[in-house]
C-alpha positions as CSV (number, residue, x, y, z in Angstrom):
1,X,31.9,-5.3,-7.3
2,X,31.6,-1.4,-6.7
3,X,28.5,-0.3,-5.0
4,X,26.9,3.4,-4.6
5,X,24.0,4.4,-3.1
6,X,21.3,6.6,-4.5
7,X,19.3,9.4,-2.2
8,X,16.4,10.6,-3.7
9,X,14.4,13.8,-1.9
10,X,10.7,12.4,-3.3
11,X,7.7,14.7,-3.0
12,X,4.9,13.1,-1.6
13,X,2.3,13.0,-4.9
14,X,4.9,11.0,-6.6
15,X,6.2,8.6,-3.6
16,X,4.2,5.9,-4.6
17,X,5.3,5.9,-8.0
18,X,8.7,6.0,-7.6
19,X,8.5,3.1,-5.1
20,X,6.6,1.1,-8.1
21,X,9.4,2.4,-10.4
22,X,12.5,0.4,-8.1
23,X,10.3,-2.7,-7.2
24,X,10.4,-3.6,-11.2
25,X,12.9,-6.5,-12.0
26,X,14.9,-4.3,-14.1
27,X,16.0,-2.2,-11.3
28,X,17.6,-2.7,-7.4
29,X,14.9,-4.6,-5.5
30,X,16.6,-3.7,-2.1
31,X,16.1,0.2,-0.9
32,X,14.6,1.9,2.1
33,X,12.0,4.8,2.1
34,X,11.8,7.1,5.3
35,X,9.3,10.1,5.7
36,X,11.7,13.8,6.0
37,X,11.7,17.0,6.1
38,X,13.8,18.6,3.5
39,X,15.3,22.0,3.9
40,X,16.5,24.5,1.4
41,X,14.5,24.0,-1.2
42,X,13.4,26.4,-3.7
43,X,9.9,28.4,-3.1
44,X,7.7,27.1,-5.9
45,X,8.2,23.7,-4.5
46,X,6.3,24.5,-1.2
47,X,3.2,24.9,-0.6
48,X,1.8,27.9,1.3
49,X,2.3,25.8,5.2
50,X,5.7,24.6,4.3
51,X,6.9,28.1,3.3
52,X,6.0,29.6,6.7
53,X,7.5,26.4,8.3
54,X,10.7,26.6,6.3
55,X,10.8,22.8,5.2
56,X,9.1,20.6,3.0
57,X,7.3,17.4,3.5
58,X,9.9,15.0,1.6
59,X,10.6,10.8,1.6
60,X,13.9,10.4,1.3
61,X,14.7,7.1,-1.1
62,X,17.9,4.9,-0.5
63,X,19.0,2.7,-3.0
64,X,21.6,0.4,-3.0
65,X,23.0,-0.9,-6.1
66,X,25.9,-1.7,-8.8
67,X,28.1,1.4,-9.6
68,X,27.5,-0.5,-13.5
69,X,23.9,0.0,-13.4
70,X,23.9,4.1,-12.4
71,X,23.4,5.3,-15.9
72,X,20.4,3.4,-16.3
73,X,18.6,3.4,-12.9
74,X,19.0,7.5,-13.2
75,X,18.0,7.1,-16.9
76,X,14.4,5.6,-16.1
77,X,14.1,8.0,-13.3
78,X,14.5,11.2,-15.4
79,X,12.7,9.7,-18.0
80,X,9.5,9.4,-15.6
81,X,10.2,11.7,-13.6
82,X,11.5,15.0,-15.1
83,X,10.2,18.0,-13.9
84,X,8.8,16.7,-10.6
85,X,11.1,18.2,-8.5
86,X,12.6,15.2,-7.7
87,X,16.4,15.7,-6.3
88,X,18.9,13.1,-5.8
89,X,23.1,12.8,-5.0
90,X,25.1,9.6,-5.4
91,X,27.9,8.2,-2.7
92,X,30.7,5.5,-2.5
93,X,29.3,2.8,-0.9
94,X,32.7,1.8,1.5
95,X,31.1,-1.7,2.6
96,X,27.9,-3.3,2.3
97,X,26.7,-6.6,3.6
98,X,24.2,-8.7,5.5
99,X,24.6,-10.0,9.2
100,X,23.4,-13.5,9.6
C-alpha cells in the first residue's frame, strides 16, 4: 500500500481544532504535532511582533496516511478550514513502519 505524508503549517487559534478534526474515526488516527516557527509567510498573517521578528508562531501537523485517502482527508480540511491560512505540501512516504 502507498503511503504520503501530509505537513500542515497550523496557526495557533485553530491548532486545537484541527487536532480534533484527525482524531475522528474517519480520518488517520496516527500524526504528530510540533510547535514552529514558519518563515516566509505573507504579512496579513502576522501579527504586529511576528512581523518585526520575521516568523510566525506556527504547529507544524504530520500525518501519515494511505495515498487512497488524500482526496478526502484534504477534502474535510478545506471544507473546515478554508480561509484560515492554513498551508500544507504532500511527500512520498519511501518506508514506514514500527520497531518492536
Amino acid at each position: 500500500m502507498s503511503e504520503l505524508c501530509l505537513t500542515l503549517l497550523c496557526p495557533p487559534v485553530i491548532e486545537e481544532k484541527l487536532l480534533d478534526l484527525l482524531l475522528l474515526p474517519a480520518t488517520p488516527t496516527i500524526f504528530t504535532s510540533t510547535p514552529t516557527a514558519a518563515h516566509g509567510l505573507a504579512h496579513e498573517y502576522l501579527d504586529q511582533t511576528e512581523q518585526v521578528l520575521g516568523w510566525a508562531r506556527a504547529t507544524k501537523v504530520q500525518v501519515i496516511f494511505a495515498a487512497a485517502d488524500k482526496a478526502a482527508l484534504l477534502q474535510a480540511i478545506r471544507q473546515q478550514f478554508a480561509g484560515a491560512g492554513l498551508r500544507y505540501w504532500v511527500t512520498t512516504v519511501v518506508e514506514a513502519g514500527e520497531i518492536a
